[in-house]
Backbone and ligand atoms as CSV (ligand in chain L), in Angstrom:
chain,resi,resn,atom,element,x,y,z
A,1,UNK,N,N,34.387,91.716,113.500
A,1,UNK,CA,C,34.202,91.758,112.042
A,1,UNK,C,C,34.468,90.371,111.453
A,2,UNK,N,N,33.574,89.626,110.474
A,2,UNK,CA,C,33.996,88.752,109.992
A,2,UNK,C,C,34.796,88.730,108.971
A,3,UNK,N,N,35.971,87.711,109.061
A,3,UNK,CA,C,37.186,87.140,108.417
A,3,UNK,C,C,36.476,86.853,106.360
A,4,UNK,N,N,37.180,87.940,105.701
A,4,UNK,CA,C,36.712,87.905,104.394
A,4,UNK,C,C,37.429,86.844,103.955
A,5,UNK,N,N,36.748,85.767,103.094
A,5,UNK,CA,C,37.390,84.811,102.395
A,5,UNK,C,C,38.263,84.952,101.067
A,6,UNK,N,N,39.150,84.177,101.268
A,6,UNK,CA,C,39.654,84.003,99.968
A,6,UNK,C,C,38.860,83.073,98.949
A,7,UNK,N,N,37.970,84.039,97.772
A,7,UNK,CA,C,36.707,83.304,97.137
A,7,UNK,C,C,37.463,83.278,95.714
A,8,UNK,N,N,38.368,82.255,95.482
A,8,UNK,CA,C,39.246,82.160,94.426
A,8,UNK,C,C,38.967,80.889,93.465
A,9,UNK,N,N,37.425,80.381,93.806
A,9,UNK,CA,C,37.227,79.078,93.012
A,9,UNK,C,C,38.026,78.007,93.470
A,10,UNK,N,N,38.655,77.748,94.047
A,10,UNK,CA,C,39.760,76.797,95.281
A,10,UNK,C,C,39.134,76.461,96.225
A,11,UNK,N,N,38.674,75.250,96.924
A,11,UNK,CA,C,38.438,74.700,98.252
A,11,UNK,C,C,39.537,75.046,99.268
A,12,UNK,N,N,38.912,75.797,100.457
A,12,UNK,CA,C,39.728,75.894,101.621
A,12,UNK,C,C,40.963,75.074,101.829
A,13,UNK,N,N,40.251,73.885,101.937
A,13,UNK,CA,C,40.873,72.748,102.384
A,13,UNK,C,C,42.313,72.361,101.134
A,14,UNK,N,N,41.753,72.437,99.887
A,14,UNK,CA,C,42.964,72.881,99.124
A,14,UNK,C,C,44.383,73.790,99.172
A,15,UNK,N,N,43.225,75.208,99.205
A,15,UNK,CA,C,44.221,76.358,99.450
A,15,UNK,C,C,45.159,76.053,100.506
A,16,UNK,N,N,44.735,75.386,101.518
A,16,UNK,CA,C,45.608,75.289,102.721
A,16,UNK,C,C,46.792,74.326,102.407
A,17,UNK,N,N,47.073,73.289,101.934
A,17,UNK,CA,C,47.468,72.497,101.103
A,17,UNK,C,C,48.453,72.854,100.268
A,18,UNK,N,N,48.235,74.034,99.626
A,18,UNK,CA,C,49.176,74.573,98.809
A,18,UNK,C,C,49.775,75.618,99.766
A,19,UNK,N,N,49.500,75.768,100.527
A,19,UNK,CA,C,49.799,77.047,101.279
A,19,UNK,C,C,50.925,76.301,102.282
A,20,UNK,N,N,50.794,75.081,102.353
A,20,UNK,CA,C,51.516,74.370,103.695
A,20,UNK,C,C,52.954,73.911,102.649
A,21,UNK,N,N,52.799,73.798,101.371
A,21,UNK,CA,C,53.644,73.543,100.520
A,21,UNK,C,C,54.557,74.857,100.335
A,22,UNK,N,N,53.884,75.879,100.320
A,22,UNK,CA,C,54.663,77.236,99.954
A,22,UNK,C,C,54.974,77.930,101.108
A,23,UNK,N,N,54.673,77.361,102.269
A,23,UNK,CA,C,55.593,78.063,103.402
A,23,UNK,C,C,56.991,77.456,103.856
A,24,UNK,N,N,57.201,76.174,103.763
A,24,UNK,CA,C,58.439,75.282,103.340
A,24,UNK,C,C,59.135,76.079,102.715
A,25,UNK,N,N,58.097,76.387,101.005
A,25,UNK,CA,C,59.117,76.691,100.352
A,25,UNK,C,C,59.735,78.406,100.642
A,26,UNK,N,N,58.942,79.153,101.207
A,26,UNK,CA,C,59.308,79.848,101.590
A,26,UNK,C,C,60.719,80.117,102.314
A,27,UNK,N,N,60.497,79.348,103.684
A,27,UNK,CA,C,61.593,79.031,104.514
A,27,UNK,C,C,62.827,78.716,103.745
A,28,UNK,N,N,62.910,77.099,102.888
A,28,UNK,CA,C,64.117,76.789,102.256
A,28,UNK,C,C,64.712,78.033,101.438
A,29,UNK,N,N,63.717,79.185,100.404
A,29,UNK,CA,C,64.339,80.605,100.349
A,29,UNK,C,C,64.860,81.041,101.174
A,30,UNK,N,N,63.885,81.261,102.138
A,30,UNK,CA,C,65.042,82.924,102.963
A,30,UNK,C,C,66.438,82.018,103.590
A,31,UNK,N,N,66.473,80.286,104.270
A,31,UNK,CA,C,67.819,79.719,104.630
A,31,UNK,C,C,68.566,80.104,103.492
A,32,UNK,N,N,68.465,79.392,102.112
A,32,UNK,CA,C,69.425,79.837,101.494
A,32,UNK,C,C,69.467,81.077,101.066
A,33,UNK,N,N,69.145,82.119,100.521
A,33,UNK,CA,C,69.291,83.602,100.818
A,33,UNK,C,C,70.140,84.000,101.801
A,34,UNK,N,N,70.420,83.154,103.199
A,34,UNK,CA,C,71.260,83.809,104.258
A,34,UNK,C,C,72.259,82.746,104.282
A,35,UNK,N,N,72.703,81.861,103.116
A,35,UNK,CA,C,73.600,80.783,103.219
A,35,UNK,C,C,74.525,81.878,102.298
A,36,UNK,N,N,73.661,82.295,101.157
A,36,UNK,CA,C,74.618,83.121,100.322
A,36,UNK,C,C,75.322,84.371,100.679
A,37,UNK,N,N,74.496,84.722,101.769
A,37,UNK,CA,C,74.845,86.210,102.043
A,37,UNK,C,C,76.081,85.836,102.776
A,38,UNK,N,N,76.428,84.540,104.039
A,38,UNK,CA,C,77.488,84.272,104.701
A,38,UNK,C,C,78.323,84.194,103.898
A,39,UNK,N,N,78.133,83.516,102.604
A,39,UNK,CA,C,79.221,83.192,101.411
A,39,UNK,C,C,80.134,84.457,101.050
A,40,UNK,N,N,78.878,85.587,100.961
A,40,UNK,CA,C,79.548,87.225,100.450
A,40,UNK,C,C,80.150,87.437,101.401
A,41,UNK,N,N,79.807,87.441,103.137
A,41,UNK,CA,C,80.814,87.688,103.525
A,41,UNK,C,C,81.892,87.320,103.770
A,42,UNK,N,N,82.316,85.840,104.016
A,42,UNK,CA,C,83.291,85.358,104.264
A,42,UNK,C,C,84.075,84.663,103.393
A,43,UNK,N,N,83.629,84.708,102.052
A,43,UNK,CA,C,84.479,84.222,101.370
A,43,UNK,C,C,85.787,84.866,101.192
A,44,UNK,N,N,86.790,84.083,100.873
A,44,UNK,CA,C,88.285,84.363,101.236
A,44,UNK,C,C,89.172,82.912,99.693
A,45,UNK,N,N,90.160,84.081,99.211
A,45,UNK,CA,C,90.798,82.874,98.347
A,45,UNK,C,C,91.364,83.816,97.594
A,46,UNK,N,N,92.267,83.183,96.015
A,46,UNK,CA,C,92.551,84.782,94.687
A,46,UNK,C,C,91.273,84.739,94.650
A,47,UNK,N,N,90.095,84.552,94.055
A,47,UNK,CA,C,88.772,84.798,93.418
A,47,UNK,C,C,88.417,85.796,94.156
A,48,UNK,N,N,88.599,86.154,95.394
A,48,UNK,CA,C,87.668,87.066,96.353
A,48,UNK,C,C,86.630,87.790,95.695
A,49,UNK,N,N,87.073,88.667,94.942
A,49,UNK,CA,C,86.234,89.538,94.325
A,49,UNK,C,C,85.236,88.906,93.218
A,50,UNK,N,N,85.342,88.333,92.322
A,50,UNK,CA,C,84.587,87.892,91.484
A,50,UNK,C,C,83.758,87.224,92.287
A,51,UNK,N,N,83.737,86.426,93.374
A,51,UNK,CA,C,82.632,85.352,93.992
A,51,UNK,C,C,81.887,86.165,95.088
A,52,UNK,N,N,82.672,87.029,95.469
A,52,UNK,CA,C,81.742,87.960,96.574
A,52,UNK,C,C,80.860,88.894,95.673
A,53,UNK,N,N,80.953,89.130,94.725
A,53,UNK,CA,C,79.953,90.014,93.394
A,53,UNK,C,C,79.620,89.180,93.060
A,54,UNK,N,N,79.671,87.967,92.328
A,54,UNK,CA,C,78.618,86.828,92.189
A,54,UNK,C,C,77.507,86.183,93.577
A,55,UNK,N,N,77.718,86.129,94.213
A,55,UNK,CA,C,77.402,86.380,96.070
A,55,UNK,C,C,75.789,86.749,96.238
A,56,UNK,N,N,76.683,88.336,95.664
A,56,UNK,CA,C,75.383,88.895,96.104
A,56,UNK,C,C,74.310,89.051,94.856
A,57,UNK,N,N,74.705,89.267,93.569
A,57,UNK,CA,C,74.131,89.007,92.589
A,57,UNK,C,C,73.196,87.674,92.928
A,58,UNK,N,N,73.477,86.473,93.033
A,58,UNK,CA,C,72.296,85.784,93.206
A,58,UNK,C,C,71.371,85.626,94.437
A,59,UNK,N,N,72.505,86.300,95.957
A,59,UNK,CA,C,71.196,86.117,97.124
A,59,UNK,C,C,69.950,87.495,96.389
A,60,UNK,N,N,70.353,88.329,95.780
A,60,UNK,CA,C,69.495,89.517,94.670
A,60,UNK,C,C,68.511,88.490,95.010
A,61,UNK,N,N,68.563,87.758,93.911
A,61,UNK,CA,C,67.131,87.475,92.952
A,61,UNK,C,C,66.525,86.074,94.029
A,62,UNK,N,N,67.368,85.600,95.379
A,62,UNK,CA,C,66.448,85.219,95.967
A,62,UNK,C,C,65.462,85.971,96.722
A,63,UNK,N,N,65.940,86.991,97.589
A,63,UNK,CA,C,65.344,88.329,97.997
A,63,UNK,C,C,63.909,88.811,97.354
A,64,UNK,N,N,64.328,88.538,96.096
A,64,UNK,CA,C,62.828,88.520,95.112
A,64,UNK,C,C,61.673,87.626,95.313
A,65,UNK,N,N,62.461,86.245,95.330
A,65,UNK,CA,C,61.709,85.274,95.364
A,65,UNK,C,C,60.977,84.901,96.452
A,66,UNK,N,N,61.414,85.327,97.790
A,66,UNK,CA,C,61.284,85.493,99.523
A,66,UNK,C,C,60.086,86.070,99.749
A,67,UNK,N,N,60.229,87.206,98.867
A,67,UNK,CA,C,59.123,87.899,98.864
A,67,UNK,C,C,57.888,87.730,97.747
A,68,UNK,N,N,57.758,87.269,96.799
A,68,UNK,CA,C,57.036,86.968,96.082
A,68,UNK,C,C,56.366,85.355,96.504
A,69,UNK,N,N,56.966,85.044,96.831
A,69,UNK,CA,C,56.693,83.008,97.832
A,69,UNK,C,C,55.453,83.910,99.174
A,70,UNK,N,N,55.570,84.598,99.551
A,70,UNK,CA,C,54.917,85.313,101.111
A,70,UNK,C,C,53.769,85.782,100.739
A,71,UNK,N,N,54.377,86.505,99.658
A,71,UNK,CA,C,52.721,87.570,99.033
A,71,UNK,C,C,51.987,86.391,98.261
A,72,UNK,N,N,52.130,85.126,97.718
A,72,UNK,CA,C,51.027,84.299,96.725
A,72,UNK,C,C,50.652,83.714,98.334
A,73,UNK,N,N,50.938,83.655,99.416
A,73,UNK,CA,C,50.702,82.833,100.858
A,73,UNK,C,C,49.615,83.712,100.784
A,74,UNK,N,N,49.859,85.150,100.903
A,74,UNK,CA,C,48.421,86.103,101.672
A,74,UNK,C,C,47.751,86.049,100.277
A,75,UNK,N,N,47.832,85.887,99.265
A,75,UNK,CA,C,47.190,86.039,97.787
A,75,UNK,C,C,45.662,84.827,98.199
A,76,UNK,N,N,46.275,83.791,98.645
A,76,UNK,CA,C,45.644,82.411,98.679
A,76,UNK,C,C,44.779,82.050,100.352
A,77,UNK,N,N,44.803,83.606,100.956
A,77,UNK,CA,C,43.936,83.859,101.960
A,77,UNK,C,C,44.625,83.501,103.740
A,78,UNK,N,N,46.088,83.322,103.928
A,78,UNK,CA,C,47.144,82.535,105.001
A,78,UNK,C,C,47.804,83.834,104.896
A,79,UNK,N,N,48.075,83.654,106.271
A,79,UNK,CA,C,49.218,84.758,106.747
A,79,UNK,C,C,50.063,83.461,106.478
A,80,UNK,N,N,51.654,84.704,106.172
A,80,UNK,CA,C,52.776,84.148,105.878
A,80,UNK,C,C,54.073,83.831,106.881
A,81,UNK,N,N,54.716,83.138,107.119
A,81,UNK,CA,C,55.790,82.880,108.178
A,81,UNK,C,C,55.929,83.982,107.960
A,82,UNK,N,N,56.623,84.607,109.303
A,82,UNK,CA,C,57.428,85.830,109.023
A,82,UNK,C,C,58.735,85.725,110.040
A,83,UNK,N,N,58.934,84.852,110.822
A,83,UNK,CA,C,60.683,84.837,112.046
A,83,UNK,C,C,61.243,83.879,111.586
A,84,UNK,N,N,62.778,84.303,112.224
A,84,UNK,CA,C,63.498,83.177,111.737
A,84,UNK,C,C,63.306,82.179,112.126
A,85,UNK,N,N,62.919,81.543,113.365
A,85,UNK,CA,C,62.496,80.317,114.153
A,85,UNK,C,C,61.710,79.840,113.221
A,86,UNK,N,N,60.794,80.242,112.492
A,86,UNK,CA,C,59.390,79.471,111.951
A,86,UNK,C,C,60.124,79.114,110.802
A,87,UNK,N,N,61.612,79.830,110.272
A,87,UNK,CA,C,61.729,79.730,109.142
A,87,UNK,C,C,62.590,77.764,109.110
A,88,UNK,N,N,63.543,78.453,110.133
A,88,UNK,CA,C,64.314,77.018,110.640
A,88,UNK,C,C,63.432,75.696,110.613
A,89,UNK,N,N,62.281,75.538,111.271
A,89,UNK,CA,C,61.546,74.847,111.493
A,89,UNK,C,C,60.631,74.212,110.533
A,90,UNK,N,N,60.307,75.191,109.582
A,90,UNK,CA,C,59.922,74.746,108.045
A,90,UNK,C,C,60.703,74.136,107.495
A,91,UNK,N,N,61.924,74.447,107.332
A,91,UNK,CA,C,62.897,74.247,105.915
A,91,UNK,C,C,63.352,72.911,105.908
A,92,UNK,N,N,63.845,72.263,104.867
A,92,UNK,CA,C,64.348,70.947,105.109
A,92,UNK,C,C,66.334,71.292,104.486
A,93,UNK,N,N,66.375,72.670,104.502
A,93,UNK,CA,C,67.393,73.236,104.590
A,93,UNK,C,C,68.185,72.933,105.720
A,94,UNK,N,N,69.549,72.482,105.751
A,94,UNK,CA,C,70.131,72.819,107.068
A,94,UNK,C,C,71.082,73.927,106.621
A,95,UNK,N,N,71.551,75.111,108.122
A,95,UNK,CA,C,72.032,75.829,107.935
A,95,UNK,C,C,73.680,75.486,108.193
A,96,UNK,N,N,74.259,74.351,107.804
A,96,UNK,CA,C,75.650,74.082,107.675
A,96,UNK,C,C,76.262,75.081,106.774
A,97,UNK,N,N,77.360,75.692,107.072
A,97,UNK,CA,C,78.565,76.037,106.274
A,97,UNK,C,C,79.763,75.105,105.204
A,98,UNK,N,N,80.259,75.462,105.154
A,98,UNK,CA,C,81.719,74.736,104.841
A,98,UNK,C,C,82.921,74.300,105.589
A,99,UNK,N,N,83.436,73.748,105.306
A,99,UNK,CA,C,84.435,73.644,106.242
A,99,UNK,C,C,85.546,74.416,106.064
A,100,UNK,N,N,85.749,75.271,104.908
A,100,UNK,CA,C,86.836,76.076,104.614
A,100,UNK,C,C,86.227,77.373,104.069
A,101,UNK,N,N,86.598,78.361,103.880
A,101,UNK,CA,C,85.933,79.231,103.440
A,101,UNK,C,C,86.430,80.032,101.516
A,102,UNK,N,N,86.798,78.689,101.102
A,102,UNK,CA,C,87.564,78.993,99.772
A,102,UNK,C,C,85.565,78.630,98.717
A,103,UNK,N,N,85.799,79.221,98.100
A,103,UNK,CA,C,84.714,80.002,96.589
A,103,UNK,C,C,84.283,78.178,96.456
A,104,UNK,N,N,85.243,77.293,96.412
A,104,UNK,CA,C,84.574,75.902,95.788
A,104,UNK,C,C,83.362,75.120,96.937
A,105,UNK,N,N,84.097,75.387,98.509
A,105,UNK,CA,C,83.665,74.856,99.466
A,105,UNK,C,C,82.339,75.414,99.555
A,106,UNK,N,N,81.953,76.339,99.551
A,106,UNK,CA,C,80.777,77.483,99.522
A,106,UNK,C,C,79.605,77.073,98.283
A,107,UNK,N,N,80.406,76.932,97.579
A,107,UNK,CA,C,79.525,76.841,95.966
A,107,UNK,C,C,78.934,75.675,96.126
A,108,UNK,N,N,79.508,74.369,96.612
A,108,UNK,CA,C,79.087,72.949,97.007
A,108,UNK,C,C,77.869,72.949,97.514
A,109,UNK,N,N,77.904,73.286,98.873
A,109,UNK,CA,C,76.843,73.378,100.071
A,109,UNK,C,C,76.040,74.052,99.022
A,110,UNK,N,N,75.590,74.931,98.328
A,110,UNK,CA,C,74.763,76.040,97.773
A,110,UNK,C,C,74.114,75.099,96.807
A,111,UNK,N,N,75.099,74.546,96.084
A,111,UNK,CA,C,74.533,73.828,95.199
A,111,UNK,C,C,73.636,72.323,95.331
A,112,UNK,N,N,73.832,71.828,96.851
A,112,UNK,CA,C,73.303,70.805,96.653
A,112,UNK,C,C,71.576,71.464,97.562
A,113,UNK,N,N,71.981,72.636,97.796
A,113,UNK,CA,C,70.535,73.129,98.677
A,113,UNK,C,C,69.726,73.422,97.640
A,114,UNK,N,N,70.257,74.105,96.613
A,114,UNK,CA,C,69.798,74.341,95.161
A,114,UNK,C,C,68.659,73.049,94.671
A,115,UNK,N,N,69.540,71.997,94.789
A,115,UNK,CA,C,69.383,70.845,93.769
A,115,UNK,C,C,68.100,70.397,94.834
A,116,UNK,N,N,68.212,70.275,96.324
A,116,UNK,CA,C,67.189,70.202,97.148
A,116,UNK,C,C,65.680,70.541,96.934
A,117,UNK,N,N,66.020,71.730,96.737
A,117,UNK,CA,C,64.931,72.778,95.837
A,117,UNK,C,C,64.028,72.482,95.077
A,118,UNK,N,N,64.798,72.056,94.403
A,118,UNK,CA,C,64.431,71.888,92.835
A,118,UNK,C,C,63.601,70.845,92.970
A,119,UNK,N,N,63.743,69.697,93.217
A,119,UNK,CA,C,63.285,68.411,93.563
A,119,UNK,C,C,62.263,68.685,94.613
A,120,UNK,N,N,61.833,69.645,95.261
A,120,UNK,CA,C,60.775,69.135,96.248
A,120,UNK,C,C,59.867,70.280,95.138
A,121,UNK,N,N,60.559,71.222,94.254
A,121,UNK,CA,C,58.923,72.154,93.584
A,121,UNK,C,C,58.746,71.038,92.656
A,122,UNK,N,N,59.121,70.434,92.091
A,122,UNK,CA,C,59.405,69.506,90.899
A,122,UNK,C,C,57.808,68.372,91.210
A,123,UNK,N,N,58.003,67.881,92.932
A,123,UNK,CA,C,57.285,66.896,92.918
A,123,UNK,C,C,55.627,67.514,93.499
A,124,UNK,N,N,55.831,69.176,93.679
A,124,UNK,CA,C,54.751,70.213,94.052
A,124,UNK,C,C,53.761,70.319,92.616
A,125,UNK,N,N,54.798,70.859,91.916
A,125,UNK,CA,C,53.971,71.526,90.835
A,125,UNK,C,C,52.675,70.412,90.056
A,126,UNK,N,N,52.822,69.337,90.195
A,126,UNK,CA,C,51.353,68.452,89.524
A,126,UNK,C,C,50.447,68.460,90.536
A,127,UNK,N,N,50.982,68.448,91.572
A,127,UNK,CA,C,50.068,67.929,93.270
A,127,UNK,C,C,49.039,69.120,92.829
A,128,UNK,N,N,49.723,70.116,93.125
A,128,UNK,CA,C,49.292,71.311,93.660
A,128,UNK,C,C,48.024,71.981,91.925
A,129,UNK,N,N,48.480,71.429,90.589
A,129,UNK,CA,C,47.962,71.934,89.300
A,129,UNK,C,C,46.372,70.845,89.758
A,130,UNK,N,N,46.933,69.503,89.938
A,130,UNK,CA,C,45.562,68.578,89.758
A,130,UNK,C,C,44.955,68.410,90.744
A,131,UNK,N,N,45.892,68.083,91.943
A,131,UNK,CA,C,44.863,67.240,93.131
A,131,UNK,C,C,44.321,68.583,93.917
A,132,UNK,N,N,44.949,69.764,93.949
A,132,UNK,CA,C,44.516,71.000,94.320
A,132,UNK,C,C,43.758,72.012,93.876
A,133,UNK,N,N,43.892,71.926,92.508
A,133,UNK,CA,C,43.350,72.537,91.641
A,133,UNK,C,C,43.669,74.253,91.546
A,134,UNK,N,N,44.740,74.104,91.938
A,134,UNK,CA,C,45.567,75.742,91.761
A,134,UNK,C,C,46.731,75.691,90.570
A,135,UNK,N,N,46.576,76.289,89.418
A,135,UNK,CA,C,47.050,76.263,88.329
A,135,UNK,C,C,47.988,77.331,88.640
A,136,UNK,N,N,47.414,78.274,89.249
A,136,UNK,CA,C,48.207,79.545,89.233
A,136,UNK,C,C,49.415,79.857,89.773
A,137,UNK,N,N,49.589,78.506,91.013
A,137,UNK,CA,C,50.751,78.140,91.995
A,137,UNK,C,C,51.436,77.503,91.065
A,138,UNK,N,N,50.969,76.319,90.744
A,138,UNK,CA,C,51.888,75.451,89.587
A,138,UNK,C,C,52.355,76.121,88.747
A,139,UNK,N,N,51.655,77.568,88.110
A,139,UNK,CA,C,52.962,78.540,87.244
A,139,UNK,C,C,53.688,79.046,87.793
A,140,UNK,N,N,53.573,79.937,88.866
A,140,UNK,CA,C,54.066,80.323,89.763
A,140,UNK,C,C,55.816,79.421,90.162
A,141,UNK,N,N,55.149,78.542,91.062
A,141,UNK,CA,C,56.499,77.778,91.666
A,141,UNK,C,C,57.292,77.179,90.306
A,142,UNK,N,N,56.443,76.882,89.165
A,142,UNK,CA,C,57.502,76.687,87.580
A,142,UNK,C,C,58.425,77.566,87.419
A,143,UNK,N,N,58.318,78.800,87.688
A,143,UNK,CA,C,59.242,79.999,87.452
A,143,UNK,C,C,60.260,80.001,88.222
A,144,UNK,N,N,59.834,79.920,89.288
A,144,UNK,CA,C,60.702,79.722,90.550
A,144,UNK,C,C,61.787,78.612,90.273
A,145,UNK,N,N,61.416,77.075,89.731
A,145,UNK,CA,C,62.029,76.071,89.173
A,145,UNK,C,C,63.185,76.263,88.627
A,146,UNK,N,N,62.764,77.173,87.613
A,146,UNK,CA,C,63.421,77.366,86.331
A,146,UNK,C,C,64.782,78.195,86.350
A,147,UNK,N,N,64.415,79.150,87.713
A,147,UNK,CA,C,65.290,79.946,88.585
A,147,UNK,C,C,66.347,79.424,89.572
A,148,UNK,N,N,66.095,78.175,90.069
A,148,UNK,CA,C,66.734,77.938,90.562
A,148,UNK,C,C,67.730,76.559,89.647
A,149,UNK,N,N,67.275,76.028,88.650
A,149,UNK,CA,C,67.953,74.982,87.937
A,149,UNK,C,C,69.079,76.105,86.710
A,150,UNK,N,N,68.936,77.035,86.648
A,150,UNK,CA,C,69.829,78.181,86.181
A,150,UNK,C,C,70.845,78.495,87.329
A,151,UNK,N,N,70.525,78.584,88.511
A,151,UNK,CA,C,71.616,79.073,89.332
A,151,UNK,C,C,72.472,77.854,89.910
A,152,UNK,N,N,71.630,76.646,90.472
A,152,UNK,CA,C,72.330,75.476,90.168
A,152,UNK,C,C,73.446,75.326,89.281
A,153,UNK,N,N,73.108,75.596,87.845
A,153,UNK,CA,C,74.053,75.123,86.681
A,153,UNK,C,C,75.113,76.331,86.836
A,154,UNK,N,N,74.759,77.145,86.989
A,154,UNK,CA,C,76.192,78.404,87.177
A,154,UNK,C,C,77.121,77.960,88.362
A,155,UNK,N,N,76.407,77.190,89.336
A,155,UNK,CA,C,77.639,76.953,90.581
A,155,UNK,C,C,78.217,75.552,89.919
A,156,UNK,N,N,77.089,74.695,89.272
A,156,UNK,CA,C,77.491,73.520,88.731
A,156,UNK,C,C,79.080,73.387,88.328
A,157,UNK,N,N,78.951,74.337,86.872
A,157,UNK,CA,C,80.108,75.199,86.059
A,157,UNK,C,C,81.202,75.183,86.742
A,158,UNK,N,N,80.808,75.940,87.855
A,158,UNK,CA,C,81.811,76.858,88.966
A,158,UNK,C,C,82.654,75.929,89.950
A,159,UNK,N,N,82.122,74.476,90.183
A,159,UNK,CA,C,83.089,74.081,91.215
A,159,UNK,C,C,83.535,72.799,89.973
A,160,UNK,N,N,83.306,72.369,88.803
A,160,UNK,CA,C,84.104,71.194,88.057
A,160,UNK,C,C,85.246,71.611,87.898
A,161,UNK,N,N,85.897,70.255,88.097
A,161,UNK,CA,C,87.640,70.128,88.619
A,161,UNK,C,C,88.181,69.540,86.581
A,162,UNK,N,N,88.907,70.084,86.760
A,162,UNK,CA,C,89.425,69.753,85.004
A,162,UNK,C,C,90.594,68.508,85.218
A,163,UNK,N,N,90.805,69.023,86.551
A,163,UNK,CA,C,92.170,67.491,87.264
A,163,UNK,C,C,92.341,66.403,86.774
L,1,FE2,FE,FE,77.961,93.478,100.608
């Protein structure tokens, strides 16, 4: 049977392009998604409780994003990573911990993977609006942006020293 195209007004050669951009970004999701989830579990300190419910509250809404990053992959005509190996291998995430397992040490690492983030959709979203000509990604990964420079600023908050 022949392979139905993705006939989305997009050049192949484009789509692929954006697609090689959003499987990265894929990957750098689900690493951090499982940076946070180690956080829920092992965090240890007084805070315990408040940071292990904050924890999981935000690996939440990456979980969302994991999956919504996969489905615009098959949207745009590409199967999507789906193992952890492919995920490792994409990401420009490393999967380091902390060296202690106290709420500040945790929040650090998170936050600078965050800030990682941010900066590689940041330098996506024009590539991908002009030289690609996919508008719909460039809203898309904007949201995503906007999502992650909000959770950034909550850990931001969360580890300044008043000392
Ligand atoms: Fe849990």
């Amino acid at each position: 049977m022949k392979t139905v195209e993705a006939e989305i007004g997009i050049k192949k050669d484009n789509r692929k392009a954006v697609v090689d951009m959003l499987k990265q970004l894929l990957a750098d999701e689900f690493i951090l998604y499982t940076k946070y989830r180690n956080a829920h579990w092992n965090i240890e300190g007084h805070d315990f409780h408040t940071k292990h419910v904050f924890f999981e509250e935000e690996y939440g809404k990456l979980e969302v994003t994991v999956d919504e990053v996969a489905e615009r992959i098959r949207m745009l005509g590409f199967y999507s990573p789906g193992s952890l190996q492919q995920f490792l291998e994409l990401s420009q995430l490393k999967e380091n911990g902390p060296d202690q397992n106290d709420s500040i040490s945790f929040m650090k690492v998170l936050l600078e993977d965050h800030q990682d983030i941010i900066t590689f959709i940041r330098t996506s979203i024009g590539e991908n609006a002009e030289a690609h000509n996919d508008e719909g990604t460039a809203d898309f990964i904007t949201g995503i942006l906007q999502q992650h420079e909000e959770m950034a600023w909550m850990l931001r908050a969360s580890v300044k020293s008043f000392k």
